[in-house]
CHARMM-style PDB file with segment names, atoms N, HN, CA, C and O in Angstrom:
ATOM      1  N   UNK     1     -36.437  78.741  20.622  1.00  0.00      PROA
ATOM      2  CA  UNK     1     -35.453  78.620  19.568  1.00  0.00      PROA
ATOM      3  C   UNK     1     -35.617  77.247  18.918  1.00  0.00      PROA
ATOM      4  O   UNK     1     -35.388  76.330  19.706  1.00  0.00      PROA
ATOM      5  N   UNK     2     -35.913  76.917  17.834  1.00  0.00      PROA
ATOM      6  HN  UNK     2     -36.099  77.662  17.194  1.00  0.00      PROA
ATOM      7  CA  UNK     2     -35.875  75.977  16.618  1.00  0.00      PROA
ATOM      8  C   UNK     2     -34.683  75.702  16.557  1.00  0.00      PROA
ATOM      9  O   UNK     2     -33.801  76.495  16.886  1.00  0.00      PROA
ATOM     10  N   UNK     3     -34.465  74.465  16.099  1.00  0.00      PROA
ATOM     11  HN  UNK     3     -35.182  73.821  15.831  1.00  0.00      PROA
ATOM     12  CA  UNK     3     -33.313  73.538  15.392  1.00  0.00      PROA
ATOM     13  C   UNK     3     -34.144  73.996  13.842  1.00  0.00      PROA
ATOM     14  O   UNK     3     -35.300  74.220  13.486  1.00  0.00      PROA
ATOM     15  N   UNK     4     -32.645  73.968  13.160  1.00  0.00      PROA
ATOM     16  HN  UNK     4     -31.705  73.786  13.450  1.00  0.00      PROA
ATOM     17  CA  UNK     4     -32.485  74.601  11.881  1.00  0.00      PROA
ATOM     18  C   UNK     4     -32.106  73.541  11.309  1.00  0.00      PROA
ATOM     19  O   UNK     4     -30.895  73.725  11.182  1.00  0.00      PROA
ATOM     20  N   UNK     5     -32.485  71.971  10.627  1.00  0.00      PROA
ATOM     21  HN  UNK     5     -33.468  71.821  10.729  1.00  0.00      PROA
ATOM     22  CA  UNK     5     -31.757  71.540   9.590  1.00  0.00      PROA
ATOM     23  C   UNK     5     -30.355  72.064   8.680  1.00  0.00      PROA
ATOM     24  O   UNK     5     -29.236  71.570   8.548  1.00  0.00      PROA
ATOM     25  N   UNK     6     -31.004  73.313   8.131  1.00  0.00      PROA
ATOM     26  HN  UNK     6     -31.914  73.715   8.239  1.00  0.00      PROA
ATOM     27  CA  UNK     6     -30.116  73.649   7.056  1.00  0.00      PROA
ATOM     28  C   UNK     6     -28.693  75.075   7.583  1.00  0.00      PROA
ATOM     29  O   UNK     6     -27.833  75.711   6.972  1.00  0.00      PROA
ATOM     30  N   UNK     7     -29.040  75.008   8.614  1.00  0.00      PROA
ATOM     31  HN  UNK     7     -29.739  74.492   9.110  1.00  0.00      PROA
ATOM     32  CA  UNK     7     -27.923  75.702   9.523  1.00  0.00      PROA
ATOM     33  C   UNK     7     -26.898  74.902  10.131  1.00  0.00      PROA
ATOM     34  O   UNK     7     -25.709  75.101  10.377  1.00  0.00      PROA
ATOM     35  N   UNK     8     -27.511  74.155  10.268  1.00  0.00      PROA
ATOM     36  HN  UNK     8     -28.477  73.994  10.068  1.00  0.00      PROA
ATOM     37  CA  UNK     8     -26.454  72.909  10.912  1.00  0.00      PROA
ATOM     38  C   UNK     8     -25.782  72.445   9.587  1.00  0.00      PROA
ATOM     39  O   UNK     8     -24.594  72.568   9.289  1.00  0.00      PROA
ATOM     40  N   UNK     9     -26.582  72.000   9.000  1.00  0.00      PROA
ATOM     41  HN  UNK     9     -27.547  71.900   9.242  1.00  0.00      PROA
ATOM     42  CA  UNK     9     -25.538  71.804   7.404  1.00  0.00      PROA
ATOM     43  C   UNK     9     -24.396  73.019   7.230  1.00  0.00      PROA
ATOM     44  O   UNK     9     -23.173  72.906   7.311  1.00  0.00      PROA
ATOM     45  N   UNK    10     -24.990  73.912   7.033  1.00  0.00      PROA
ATOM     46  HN  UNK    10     -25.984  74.004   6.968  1.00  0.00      PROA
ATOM     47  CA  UNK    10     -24.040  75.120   6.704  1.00  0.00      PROA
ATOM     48  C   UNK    10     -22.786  75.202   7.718  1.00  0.00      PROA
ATOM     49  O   UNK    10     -21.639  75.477   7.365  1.00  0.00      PROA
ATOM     50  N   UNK    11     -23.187  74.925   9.004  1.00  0.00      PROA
ATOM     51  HN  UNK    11     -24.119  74.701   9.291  1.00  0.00      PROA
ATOM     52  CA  UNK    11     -22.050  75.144   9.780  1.00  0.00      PROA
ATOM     53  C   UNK    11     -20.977  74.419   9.839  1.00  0.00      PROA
ATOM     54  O   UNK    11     -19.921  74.955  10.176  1.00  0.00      PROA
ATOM     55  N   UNK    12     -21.043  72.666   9.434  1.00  0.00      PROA
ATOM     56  HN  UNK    12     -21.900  72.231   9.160  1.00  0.00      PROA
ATOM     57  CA  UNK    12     -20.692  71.033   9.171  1.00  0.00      PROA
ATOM     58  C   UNK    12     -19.896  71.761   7.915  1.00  0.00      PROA
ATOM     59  O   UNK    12     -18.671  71.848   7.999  1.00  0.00      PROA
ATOM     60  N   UNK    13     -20.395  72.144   7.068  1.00  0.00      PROA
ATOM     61  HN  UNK    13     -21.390  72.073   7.000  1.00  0.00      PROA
ATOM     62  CA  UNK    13     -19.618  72.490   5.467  1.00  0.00      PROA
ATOM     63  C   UNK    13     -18.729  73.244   5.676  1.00  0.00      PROA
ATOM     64  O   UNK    13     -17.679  72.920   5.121  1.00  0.00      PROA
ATOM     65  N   UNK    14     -18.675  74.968   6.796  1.00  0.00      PROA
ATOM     66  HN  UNK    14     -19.528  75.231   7.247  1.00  0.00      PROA
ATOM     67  CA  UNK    14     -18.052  75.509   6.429  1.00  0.00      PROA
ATOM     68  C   UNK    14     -16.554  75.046   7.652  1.00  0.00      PROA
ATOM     69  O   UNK    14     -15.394  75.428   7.499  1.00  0.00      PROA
ATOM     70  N   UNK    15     -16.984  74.309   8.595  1.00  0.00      PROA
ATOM     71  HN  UNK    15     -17.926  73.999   8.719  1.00  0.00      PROA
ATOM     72  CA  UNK    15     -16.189  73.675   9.615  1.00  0.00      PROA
ATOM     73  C   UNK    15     -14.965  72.711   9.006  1.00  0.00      PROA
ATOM     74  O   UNK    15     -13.745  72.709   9.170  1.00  0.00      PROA
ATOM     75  N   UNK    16     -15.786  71.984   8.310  1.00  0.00      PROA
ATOM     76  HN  UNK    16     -16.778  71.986   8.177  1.00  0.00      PROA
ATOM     77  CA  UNK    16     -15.038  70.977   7.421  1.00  0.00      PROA
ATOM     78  C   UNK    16     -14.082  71.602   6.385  1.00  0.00      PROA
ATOM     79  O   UNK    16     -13.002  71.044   6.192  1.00  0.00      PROA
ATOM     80  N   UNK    17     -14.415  72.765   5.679  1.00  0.00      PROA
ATOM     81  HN  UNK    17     -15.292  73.219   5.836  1.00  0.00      PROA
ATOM     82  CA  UNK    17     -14.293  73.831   4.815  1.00  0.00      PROA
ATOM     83  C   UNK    17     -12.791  74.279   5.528  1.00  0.00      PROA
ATOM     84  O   UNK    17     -11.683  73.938   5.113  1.00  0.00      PROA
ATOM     85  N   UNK    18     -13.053  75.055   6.604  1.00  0.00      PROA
ATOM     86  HN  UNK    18     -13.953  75.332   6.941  1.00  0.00      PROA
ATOM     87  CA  UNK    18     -11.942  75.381   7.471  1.00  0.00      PROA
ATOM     88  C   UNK    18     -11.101  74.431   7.809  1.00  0.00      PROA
ATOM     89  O   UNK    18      -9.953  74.828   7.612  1.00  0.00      PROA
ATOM     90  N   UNK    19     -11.136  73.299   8.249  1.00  0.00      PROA
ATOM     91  HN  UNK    19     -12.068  72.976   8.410  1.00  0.00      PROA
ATOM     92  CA  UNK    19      -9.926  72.498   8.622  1.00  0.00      PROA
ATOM     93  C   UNK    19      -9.204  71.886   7.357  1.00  0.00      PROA
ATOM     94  O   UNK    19      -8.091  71.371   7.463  1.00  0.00      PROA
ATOM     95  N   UNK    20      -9.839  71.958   6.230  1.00  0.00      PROA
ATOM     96  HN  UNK    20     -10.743  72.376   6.144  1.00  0.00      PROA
ATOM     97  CA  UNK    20      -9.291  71.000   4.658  1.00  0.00      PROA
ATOM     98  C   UNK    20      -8.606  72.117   4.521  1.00  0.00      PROA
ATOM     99  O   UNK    20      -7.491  71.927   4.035  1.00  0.00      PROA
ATOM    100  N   UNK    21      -9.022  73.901   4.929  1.00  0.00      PROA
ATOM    101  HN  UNK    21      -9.927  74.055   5.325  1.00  0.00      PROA
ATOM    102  CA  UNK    21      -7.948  75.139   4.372  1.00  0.00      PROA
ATOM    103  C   UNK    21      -6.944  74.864   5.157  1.00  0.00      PROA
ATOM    104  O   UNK    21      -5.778  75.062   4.816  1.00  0.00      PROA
ATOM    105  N   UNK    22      -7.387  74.239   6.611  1.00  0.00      PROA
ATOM    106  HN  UNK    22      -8.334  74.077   6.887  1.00  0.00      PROA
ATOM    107  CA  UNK    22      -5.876  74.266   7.467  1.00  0.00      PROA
ATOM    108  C   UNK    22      -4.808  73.591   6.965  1.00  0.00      PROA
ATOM    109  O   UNK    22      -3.648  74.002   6.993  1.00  0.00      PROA
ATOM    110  N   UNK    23      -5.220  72.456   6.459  1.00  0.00      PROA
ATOM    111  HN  UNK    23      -6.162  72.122   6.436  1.00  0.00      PROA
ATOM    112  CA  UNK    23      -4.155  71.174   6.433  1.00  0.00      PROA
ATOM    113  C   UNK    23      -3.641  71.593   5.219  1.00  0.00      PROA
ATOM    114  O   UNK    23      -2.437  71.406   5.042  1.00  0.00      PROA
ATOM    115  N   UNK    24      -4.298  72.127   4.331  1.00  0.00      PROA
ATOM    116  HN  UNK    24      -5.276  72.278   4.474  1.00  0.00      PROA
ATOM    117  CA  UNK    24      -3.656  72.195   3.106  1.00  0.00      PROA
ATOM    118  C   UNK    24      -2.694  73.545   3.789  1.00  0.00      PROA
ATOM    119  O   UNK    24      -1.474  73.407   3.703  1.00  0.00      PROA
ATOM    120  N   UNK    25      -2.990  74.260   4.161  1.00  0.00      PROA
ATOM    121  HN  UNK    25      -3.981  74.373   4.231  1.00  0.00      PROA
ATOM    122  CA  UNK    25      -1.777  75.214   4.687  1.00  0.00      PROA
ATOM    123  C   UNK    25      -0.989  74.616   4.994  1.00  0.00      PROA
ATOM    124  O   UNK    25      -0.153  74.357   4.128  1.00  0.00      PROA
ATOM    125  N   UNK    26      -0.797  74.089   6.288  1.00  0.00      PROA
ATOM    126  HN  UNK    26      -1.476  74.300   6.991  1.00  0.00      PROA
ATOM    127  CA  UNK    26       0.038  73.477   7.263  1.00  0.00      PROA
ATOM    128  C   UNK    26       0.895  72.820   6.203  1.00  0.00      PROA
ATOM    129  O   UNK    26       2.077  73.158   6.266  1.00  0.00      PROA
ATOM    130  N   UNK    27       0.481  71.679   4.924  1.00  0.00      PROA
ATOM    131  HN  UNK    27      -0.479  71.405   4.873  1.00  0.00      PROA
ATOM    132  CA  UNK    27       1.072  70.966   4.337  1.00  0.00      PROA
ATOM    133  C   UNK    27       2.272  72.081   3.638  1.00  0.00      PROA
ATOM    134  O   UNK    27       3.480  71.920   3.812  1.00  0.00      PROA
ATOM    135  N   UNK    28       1.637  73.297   2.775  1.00  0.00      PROA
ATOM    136  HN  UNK    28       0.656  73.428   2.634  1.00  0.00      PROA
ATOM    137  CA  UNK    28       2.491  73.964   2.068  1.00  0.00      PROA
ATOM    138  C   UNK    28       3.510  74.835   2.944  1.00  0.00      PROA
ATOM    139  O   UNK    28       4.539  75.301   2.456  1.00  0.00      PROA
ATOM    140  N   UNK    29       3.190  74.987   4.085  1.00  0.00      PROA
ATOM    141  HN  UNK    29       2.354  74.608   4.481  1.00  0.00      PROA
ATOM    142  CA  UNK    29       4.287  75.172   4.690  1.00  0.00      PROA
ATOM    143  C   UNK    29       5.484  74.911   4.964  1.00  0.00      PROA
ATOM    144  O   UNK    29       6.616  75.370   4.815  1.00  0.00      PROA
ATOM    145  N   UNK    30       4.629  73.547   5.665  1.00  0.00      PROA
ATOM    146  HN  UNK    30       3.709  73.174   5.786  1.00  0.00      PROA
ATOM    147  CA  UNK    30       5.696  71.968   6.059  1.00  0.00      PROA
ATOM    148  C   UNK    30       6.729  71.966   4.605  1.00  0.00      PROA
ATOM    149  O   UNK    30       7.948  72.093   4.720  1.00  0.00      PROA
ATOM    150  N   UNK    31       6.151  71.828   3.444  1.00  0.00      PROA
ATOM    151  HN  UNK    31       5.160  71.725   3.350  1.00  0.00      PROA
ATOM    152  CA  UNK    31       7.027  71.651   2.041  1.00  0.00      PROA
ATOM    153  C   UNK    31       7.996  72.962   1.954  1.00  0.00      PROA
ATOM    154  O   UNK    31       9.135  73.046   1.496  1.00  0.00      PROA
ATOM    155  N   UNK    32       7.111  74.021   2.585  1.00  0.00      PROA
ATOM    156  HN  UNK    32       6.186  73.953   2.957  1.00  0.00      PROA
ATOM    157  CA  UNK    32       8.478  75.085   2.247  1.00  0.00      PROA
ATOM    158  C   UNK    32       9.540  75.399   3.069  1.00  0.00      PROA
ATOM    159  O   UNK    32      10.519  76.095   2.800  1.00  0.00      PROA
ATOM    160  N   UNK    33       9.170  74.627   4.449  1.00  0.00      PROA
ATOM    161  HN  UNK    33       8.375  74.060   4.667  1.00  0.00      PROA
ATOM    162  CA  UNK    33      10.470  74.948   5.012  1.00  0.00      PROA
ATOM    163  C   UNK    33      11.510  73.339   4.805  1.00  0.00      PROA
ATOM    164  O   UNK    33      11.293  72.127   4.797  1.00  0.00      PROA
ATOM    165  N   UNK    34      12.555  74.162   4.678  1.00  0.00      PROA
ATOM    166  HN  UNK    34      12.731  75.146   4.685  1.00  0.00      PROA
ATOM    167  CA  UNK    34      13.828  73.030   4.546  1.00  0.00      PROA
ATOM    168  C   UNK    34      13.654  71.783   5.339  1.00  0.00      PROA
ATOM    169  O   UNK    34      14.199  70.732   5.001  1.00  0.00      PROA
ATOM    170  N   UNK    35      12.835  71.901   6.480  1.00  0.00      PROA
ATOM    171  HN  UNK    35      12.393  72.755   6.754  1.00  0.00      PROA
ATOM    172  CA  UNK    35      13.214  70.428   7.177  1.00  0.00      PROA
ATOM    173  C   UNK    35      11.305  70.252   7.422  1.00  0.00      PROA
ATOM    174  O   UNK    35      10.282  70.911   7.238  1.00  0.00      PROA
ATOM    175  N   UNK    36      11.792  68.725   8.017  1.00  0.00      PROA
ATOM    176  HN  UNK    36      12.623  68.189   8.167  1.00  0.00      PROA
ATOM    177  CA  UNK    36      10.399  67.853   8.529  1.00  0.00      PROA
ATOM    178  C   UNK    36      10.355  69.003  10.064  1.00  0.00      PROA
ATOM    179  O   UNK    36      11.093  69.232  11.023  1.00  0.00      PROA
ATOM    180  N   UNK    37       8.857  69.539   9.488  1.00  0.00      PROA
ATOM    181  HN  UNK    37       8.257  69.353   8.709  1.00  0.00      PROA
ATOM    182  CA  UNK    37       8.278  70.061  10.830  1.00  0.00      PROA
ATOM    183  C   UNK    37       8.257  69.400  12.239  1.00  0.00      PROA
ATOM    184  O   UNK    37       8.842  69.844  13.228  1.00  0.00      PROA
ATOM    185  N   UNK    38       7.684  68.550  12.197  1.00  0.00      PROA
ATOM    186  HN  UNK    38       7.210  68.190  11.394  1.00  0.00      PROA
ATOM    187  CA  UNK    38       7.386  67.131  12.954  1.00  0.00      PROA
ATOM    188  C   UNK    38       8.719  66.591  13.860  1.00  0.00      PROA
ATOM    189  O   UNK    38       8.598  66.418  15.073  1.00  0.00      PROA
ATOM    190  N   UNK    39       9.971  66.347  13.173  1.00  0.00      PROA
ATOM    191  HN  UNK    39      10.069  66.487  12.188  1.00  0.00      PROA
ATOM    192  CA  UNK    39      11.147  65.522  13.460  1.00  0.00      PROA
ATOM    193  C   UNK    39      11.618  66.887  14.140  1.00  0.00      PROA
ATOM    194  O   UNK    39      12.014  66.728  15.295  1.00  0.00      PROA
ATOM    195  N   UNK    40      11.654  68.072  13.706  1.00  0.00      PROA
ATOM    196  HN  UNK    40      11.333  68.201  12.767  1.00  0.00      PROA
ATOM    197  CA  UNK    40      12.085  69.358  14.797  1.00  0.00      PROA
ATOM    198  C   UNK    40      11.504  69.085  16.188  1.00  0.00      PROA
ATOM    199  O   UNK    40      12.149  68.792  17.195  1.00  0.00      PROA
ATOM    200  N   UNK    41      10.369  69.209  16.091  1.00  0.00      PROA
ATOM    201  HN  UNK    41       9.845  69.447  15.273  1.00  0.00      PROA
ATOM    202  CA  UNK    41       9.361  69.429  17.299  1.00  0.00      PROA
ATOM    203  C   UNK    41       9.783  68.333  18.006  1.00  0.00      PROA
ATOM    204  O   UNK    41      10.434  68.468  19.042  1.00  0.00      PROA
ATOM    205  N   UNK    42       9.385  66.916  17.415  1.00  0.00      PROA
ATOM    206  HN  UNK    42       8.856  66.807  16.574  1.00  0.00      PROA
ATOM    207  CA  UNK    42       9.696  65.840  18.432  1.00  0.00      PROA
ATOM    208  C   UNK    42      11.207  65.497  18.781  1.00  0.00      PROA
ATOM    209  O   UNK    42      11.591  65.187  19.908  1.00  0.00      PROA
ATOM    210  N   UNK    43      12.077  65.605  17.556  1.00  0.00      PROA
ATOM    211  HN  UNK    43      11.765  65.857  16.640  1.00  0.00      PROA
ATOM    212  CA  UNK    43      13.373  64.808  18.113  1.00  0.00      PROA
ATOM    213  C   UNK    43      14.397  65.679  18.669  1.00  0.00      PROA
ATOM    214  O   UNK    43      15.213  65.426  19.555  1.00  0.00      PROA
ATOM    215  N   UNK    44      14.191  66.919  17.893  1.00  0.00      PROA
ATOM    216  HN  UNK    44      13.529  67.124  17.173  1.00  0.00      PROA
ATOM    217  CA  UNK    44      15.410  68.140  18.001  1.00  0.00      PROA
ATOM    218  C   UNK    44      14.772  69.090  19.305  1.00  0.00      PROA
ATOM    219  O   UNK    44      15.611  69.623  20.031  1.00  0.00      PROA
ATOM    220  N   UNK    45      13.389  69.301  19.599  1.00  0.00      PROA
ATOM    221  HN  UNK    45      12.707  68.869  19.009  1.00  0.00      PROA
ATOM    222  CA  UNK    45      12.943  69.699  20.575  1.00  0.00      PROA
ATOM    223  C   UNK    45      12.882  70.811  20.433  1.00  0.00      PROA
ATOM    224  O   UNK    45      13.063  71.396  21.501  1.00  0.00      PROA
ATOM    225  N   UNK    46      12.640  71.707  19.284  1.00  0.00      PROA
ATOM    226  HN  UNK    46      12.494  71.231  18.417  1.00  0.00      PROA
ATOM    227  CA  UNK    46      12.622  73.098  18.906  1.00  0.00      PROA
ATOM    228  C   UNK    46      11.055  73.613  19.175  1.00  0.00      PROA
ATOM    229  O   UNK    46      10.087  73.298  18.482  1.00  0.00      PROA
ATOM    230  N   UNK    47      11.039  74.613  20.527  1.00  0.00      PROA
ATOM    231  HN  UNK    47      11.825  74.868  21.089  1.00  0.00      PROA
ATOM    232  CA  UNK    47       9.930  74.702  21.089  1.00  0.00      PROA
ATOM    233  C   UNK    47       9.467  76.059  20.656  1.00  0.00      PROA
ATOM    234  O   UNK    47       8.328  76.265  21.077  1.00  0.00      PROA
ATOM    235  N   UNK    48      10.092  77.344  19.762  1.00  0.00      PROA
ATOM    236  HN  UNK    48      11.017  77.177  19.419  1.00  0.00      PROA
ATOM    237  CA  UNK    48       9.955  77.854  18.430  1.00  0.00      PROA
ATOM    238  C   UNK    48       8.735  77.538  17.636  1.00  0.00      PROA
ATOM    239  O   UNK    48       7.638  78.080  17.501  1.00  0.00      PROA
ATOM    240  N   UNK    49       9.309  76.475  17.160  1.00  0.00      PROA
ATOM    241  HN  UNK    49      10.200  76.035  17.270  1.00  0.00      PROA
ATOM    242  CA  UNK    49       8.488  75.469  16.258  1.00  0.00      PROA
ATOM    243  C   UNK    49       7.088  75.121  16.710  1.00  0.00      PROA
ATOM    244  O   UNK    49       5.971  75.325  16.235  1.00  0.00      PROA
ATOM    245  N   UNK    50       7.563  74.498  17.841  1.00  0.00      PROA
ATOM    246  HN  UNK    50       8.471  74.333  18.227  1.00  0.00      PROA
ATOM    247  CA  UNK    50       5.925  73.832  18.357  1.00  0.00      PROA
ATOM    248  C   UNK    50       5.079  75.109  18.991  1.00  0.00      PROA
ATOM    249  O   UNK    50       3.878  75.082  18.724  1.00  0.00      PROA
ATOM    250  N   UNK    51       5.523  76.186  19.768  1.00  0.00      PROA
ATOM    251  HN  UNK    51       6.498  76.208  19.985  1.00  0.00      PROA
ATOM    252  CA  UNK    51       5.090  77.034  19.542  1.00  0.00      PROA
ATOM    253  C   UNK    51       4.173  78.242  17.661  1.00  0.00      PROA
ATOM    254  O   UNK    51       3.303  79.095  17.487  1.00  0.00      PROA
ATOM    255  N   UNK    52       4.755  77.781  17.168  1.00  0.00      PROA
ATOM    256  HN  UNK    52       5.462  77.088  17.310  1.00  0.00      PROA
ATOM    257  CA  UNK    52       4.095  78.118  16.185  1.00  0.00      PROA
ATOM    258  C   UNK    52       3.361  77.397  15.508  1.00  0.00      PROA
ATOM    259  O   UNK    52       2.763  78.019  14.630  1.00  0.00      PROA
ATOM    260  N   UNK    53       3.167  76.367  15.553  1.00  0.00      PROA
ATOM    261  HN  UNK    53       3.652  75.862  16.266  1.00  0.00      PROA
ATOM    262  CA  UNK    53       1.967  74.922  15.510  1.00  0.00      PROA
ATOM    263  C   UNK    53       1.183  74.869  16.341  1.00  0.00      PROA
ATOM    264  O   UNK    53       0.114  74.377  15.980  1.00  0.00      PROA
ATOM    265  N   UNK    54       1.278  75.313  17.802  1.00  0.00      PROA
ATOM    266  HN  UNK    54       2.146  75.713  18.095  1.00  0.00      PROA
ATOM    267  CA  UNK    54       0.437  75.683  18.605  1.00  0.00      PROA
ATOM    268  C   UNK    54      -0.838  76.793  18.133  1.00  0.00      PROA
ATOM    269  O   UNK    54      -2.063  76.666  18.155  1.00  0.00      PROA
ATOM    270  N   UNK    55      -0.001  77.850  17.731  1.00  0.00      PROA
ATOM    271  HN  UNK    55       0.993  77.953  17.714  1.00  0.00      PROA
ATOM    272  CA  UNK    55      -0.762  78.524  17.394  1.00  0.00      PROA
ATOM    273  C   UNK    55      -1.386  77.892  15.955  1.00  0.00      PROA
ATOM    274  O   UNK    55      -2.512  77.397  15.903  1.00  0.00      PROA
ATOM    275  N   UNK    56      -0.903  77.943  15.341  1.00  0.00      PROA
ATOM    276  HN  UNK    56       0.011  78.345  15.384  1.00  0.00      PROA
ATOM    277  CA  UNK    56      -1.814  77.530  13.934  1.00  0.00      PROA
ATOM    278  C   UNK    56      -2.711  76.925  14.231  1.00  0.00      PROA
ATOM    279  O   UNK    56      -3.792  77.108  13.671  1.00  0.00      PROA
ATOM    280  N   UNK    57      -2.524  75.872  15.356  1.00  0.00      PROA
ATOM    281  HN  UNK    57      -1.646  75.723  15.811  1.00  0.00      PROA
ATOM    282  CA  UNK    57      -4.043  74.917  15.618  1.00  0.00      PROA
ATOM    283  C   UNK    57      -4.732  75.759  16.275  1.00  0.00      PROA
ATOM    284  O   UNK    57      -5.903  75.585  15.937  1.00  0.00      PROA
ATOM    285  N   UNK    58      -4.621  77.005  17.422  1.00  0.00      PROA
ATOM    286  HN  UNK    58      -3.670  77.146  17.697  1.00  0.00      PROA
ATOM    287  CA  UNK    58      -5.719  77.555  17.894  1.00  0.00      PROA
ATOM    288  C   UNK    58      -6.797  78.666  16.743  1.00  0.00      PROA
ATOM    289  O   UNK    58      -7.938  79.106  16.885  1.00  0.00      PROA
ATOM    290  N   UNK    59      -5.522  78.838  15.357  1.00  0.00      PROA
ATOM    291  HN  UNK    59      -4.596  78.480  15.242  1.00  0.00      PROA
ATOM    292  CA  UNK    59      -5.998  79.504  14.210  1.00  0.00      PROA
ATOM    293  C   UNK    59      -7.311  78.610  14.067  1.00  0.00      PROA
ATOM    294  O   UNK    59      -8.443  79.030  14.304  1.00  0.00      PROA
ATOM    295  N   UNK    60      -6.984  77.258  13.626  1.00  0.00      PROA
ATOM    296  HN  UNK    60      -6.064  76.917  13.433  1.00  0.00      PROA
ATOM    297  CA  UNK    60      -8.096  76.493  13.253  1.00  0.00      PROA
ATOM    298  C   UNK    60      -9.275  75.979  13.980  1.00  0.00      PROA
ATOM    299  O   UNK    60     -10.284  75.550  13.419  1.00  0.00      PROA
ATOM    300  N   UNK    61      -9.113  76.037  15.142  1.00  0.00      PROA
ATOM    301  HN  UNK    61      -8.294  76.385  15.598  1.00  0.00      PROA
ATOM    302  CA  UNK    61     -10.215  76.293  16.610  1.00  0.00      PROA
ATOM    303  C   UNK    61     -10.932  77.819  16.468  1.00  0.00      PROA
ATOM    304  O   UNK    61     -12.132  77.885  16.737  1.00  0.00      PROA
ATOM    305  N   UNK    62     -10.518  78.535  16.224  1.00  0.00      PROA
ATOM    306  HN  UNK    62      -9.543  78.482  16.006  1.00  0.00      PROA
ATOM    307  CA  UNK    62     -11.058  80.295  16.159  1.00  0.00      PROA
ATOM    308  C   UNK    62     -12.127  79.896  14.627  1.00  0.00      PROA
ATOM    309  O   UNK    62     -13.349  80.036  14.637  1.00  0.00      PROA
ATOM    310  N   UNK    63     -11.510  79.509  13.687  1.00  0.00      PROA
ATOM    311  HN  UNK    63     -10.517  79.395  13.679  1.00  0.00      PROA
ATOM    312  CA  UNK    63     -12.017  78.854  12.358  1.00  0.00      PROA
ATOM    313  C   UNK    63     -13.157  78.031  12.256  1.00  0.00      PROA
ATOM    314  O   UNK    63     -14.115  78.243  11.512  1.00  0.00      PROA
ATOM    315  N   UNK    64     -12.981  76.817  13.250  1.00  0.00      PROA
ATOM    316  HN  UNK    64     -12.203  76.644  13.854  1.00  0.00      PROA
ATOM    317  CA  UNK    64     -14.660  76.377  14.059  1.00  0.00      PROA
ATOM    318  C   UNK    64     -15.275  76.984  14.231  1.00  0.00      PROA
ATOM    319  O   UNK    64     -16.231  77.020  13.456  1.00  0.00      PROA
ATOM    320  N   UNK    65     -15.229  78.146  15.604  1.00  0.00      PROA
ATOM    321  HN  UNK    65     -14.453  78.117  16.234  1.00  0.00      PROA
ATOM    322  CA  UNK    65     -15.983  77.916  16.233  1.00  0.00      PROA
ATOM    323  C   UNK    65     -17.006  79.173  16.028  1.00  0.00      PROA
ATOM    324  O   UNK    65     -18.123  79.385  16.501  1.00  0.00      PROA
ATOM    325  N   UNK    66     -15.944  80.137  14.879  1.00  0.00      PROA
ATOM    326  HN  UNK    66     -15.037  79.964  14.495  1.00  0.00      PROA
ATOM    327  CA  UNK    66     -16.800  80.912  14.011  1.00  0.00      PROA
ATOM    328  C   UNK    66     -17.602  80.196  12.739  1.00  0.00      PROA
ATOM    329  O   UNK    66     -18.364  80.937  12.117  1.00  0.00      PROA
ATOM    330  N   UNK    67     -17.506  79.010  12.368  1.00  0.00      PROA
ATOM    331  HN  UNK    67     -16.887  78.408  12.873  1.00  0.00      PROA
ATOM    332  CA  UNK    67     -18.446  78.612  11.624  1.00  0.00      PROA
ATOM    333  C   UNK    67     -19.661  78.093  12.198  1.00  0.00      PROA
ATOM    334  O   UNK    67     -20.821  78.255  11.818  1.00  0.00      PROA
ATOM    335  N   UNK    68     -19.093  77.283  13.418  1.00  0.00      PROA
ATOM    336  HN  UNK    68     -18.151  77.152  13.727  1.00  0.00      PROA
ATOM    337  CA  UNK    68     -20.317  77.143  14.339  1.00  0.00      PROA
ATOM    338  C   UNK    68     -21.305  78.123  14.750  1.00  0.00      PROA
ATOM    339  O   UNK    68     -22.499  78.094  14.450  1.00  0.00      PROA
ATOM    340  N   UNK    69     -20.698  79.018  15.479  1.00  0.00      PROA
ATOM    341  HN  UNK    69     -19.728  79.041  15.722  1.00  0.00      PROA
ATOM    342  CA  UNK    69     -21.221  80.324  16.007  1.00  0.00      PROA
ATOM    343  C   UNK    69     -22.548  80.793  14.482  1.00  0.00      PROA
ATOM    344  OT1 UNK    69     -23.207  81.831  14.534  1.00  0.00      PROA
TER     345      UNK     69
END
């Protein structure tokens, strides 16, 4: 098996590709719900919440590791 220069590029682009879609999600989310995501999770302790941030980040791990793959 060969190392591929231009596969490895492709995979770097679409990796990078995937996490800039995450954050920009995560962000329009964060804006649409009424409160700071963040200040729930940490101060109010709404485990709801961090449960569903949990998941979103394993969204964006599945999102890797199919670009990698």
């Amino acid at each position: 098996m060969e190392f591929r220069i231009d596969h490895f590029v492709n995979a770097l682009i679409y990796a990078f590709l995937g996490v800039a879609i995450y954050w920009v999600a995560f962000i329009v989310s964060d804006k649409m719900t009424p409160y700071d995501l963040w200040k729930e999770i940490v101060e109010k302790q709404n485990i709801a919440l961090a449960i569903m941030v949990g998941f979103m980040s394993l969204g964006i791990g599945i999102i890797i590791a199919a670009a990698v793959h």
